[in-house]
N, C-alpha and C positions, 0 to 999 in steps of 0.2 A: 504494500500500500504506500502510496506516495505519500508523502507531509508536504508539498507544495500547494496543494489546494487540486490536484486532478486527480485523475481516476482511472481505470481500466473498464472499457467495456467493449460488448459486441455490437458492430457494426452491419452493414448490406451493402455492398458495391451496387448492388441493381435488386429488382425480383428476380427471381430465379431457385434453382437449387441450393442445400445445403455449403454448397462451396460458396455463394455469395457472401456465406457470416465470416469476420473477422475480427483480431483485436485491435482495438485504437485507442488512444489518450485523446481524453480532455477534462476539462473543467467541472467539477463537481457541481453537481444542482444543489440550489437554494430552496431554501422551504420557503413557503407563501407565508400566509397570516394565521392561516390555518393548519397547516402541513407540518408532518415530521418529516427529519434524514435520520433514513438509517442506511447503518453501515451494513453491507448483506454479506450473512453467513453461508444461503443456502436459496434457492433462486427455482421453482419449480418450472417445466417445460411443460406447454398446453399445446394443444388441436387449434387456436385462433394463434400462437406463437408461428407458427406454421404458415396459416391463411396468412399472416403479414409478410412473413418473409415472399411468400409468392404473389402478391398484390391484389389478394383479396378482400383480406381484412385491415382496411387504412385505422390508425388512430385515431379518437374523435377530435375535432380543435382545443387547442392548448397540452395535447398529452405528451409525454416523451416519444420522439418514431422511434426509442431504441427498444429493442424486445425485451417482453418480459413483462407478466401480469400478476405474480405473487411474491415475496419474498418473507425471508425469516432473517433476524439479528436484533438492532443495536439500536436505540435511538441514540445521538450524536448532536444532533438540532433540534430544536423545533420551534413552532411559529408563536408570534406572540399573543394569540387568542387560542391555543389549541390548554386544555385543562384537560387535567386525570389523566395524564401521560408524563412523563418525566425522562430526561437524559439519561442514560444507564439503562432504560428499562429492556427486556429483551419482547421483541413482537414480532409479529407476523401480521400479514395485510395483502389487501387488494390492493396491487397499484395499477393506473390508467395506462401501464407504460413503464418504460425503463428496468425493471427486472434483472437484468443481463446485464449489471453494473458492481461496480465495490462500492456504489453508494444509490440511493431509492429515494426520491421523493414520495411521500403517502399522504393523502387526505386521512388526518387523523380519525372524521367518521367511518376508516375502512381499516382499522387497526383493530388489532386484538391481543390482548397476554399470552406470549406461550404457555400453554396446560402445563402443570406441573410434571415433570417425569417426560419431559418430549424433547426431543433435541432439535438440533437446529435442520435436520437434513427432513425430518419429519414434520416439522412443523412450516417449512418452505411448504411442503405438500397439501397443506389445507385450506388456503385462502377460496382460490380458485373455484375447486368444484363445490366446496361446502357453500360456498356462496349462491354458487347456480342451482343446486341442486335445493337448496332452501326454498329460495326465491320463485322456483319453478315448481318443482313438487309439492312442496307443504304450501308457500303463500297463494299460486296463483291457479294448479289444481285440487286445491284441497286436501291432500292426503290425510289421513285419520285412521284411528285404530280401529281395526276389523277387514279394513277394504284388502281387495286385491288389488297388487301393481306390477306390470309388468316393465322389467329393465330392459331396456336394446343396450349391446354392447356393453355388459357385465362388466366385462373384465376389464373395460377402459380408466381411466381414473377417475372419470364421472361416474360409469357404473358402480365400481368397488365403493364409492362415498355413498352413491344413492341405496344400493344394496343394504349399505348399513344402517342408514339413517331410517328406512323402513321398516326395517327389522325391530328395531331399538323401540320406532313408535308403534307398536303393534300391528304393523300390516302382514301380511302374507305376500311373500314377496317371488315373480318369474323373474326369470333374468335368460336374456339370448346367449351366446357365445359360439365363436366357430372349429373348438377344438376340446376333444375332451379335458387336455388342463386346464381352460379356460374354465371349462363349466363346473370341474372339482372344485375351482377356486373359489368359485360364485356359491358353490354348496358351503363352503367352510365361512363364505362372509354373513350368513343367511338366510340364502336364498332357498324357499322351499323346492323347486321347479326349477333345474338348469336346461335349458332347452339348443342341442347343438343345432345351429341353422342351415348348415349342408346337409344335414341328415333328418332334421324331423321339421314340422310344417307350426308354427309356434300359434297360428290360429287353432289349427286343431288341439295341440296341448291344451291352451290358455282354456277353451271351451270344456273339454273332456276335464279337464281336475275341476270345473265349475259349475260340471252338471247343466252344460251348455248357455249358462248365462252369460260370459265373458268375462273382461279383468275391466276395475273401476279404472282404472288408470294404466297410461300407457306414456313413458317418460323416452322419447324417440330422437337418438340423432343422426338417424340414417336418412330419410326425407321420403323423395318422390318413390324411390320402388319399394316402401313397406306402406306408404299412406293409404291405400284400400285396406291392404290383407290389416292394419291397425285400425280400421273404422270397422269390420267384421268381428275383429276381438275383444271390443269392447261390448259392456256391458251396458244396459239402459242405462241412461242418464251419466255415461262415462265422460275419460274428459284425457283426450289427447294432447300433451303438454310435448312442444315441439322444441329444442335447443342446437341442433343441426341439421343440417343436409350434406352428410356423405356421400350421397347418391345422387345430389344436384335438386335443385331445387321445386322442377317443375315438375308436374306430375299432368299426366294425360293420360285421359280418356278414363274418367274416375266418376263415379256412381257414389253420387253426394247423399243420393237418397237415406241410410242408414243415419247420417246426421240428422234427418228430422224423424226419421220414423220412432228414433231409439233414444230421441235428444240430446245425443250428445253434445260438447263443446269441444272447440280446438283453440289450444293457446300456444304461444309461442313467444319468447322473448331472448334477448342477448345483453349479459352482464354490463360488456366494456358502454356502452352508452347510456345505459341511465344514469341520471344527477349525482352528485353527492350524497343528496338529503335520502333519495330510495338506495342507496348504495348503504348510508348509515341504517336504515331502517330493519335492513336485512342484517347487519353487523350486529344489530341489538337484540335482534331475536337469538341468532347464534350464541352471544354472550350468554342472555337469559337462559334458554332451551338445548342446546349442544356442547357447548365449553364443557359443563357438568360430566357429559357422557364421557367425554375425551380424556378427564380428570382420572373418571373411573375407570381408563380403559376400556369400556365397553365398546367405543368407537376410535378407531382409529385409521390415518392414511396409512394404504397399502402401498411399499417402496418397493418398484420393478428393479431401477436400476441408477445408479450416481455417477457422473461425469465429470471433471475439472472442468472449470468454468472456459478455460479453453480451449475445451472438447465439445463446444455448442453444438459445432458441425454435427460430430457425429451423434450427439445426443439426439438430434431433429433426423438423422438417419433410421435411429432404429426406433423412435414414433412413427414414422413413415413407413418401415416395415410392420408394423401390426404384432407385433409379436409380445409385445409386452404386456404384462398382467400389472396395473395399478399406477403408479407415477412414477415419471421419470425425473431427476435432480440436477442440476448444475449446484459445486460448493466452491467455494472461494476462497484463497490461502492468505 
């Protein structure tokens, strides 16, 4: 780490592939009015990490373009309206940006205390999906104890969080995967029903364990080629809660009908652009509702695999490969 005021981070010559990221110097970001620095211990990689590097997923205005949406360490600064945070403190946080730094600008409403007993490579790993998978599952499809849900892409690292947090609040949880270790995995986080997707038809699971009613919920980041055979699995009055498109966005030649006959709803949102203030809102419930579980171990992020922070490259290669069960890390010396 430098003591002249810069920093080390990853850069993009263009869009492109994994070989566009690099290391560069410069100038350490300043906290706003509101904002912490911290110094980053441990720096989680994501699916929208990815979309930026290949020019899909732009930053919203004012955010850092440097990659990187979660981080774990040190606060160092912070702003002079930000309260209940303190220099020294160790946290973890959404950031808008910048991630893939030795230093994080954070909106202090997207901060949170490391759980006690978590270290820094672990606790990189939970801003992110815990956020999305809050926000989307429990706030904005309702999830509740009793229902069924079913998970696409188990073993992703949204999966593995969503998995858990289902679990924990009494749902009965599917979960997809396309290999059998995937789907042992998804059994051990669990999930009652691993369903492997080259091999078995998960409309038909999801109906047959439900005595042909369907699953309440459907947490989907595949898109257009599961959006029918997910309006058939659901159950009346279900609620398709949408957070990517793997498979592209559009969907054709789609028989809407089951949305009114069976009333379902379809929702759909993405973390990096909403406000601050619903960015804090979601933070608060986490504190209140999730932090606890984490404490007790009951929940926690599942670590695929860790990277030196100068191995970004190939950290976003083997995301790209599909192979990995749970979250991938970038740490920092």
């Amino acid at each position: 780490m430098s003591s002249d005021g810069s920093m080390r981070y990853i850069t993009i010559s263009g869009f492109g592939g994994p070989d566009v990221m690099s290391v560069a110097t410069g100038p350490r970001p300043k906290p706003g009015a509101n904002d912490v620095l911290v110094k980053v211990a441990a720096a989680g990689v994501n699916r929208p990490d990815v979309a930026q590097r290949q020019g899909s997923y732009p930053p919203p205005p004012g955010a850092s373009p440097v990659l990187g949406l979660e981080v774990a360490g040190t606060i160092v600064a912070k702003g002079a309206e930000v309260e209940g945070l303190e220099i020294g403190d160790r946290v973890c946080g959404l950031a808008n940006g910048g991630g893939y730094a030795e230093y994080c600008v954070l909106p202090a409403g997207q901060v949170l205390p490391v759980p006690d007993g978590i270290d820094d490579v672990s606790a990189a790993a939970i801003p992110e999906t815990f956020f999305t998978v809050w926000a989307n599952l429990f706030q904005m499809a309702g999830l509740r104890e009793g229902q069924d849900v079913l998970i696409h892409g188990g073993s992703s690292g949204i999966g593995t969080t969503a998995i858990q947090l289902a679990k924990a609040f009494g749902a009965r949880v599917f979960a997809t995967a396309g290999t059998t270790e995937k789907c042992d995995a998804c059994v051990k986080l669990g999930a009652t029903v691993a369903i492997n997707y080259h091999e078995q038809d998960f409309v038909e699971v999801a109906k047959a364990a439900t005595e042909g009613r369907g699953v309440d919920i459907i947490l989907d980041m595949v898109g257009a080629a599961y959006f029918q055979r997910n309006l058939s699995a659901l159950a009346r009055d279900g609620c398709l809660s949408m957070i990517a498109f793997l498979s592209g966005p559009k969907a054709e030649n789609v028989n809407l009908t089951p949305i009114m006959v069976k009333r379902l709803k379809v929702t759909g949102s993405t973390m990096r652009p909403r406000t601050d203030a619903e960015k804090k809102a979601v933070r608060d419930d986490l504190a209140e509702k999730v932090w606890p579980l984490i404490a007790e171990g009951r929940v926690k992020p599942l670590i695929d695999r860790v990277f030196a922070f100068e191995e970004a490259h190939d950290a976003h290669r083997h995301m790209e490969a599909g192979d990995h069960i749970g979250k991938i890390v970038l740490t920092f010396d």
